[in-house]
N, C-alpha and C positions, 0 to 999 in steps of 0.2 A: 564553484565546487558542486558536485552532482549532491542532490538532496534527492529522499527516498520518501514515498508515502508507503506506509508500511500498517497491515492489517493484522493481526490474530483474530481468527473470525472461531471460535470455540465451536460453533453451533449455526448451520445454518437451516432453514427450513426450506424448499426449494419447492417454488408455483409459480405460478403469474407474474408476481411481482420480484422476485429474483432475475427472471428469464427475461424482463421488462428490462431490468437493470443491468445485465450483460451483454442485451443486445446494443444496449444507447451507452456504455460507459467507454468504449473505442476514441466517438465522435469528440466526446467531450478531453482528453486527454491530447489529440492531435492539436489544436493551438498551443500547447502551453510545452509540447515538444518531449508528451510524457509517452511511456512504452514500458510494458509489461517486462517484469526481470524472473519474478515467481509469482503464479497465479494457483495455489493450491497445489494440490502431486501428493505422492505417499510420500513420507519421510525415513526417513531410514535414522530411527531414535539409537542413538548411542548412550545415551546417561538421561536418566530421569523420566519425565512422561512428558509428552507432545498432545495435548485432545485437540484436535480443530484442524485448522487448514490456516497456512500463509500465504500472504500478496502483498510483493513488493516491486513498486511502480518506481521507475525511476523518472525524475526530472533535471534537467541541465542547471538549475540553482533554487533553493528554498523559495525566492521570489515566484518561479513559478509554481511550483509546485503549491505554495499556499494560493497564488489567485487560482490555479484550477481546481483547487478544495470551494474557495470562496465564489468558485464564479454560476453565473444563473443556469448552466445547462445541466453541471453536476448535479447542484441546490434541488433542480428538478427531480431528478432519480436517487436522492441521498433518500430519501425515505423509504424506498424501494427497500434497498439493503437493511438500513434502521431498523425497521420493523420485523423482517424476517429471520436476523441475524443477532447473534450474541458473540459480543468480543471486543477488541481495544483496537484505535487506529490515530497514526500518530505522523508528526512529520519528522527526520532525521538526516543530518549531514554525512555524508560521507567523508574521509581522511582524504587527505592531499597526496599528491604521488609522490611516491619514496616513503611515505611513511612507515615508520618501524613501531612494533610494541614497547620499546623499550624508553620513545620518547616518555612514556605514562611516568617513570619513572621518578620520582622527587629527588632533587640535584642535593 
C-alpha cells in the first residue's frame, strides 16, 4: 500500500542550508522509489486557516518510506531542514483501491 511522507512546514527560513537541502533531497529519495506528490504551491484555503507550506512525498510501502527517513544520506541533510524550519513531519498510509468513506462507518 503506497505510504506518504508528509510535512506541514509553518515556517521556513530560506539560505545555505535550505538550498543545501533541496539540492541533495532528489538523490536520497530515488533508492527507496520515493517522488514528490506536493512540494509547497499556494493553496486555495476553503475553511479555516492554512500558515505554512505542504510536502507530500510518496513511497510504494511504509517499509520504504521509513528506511528513507532512517537512512544515512537523508540523516545527512535532515539537519539542514531541522534547523531552518518550523513544523510537523510524519509517515501515513494510504487506503486500498476501491475504498469508500463510508467503510469508517461502525456496523
Amino acid at each position: 500500500m503506497t505510504s506518504y511522507a508528509v510535512a506541514h512546514l509553518r515556517e521556513v527560513t530560506m539560505g545555505p542550508d535550505i538550498a543545501a537541502y533541496l539540492q541533495r533531497i532528489d538523490a536520497t529519495l530515488e533508492p527507496f522509489g520515493g517522488r514528490f506528490l506536493i512540494h509547497g504551491g499556494e493553496a486555495e484555503v476553503l475553511e479555516g486557516a492554512w500558515p505554512g507550506h505542504l510536502v507530500v512525498i510518496a513511497f510504494p510501502d511504509r517499509a520504504r518510506a521509513r528506511a528513507w527517513y532512517d537512512s544515512p544520506a537523508y540523516r545527512a541533510i535532515l539537519p539542514f531542514r531541522t534547523r531552518n524550519a518550523d513544523g510537523a513531519a510524519f509517515l501515513i498510509d494510504g487506503v486500498p483501491e476501491g475504498y469508500r468513506a463510508a467503510d469508517k462507518v461502525p456496523a
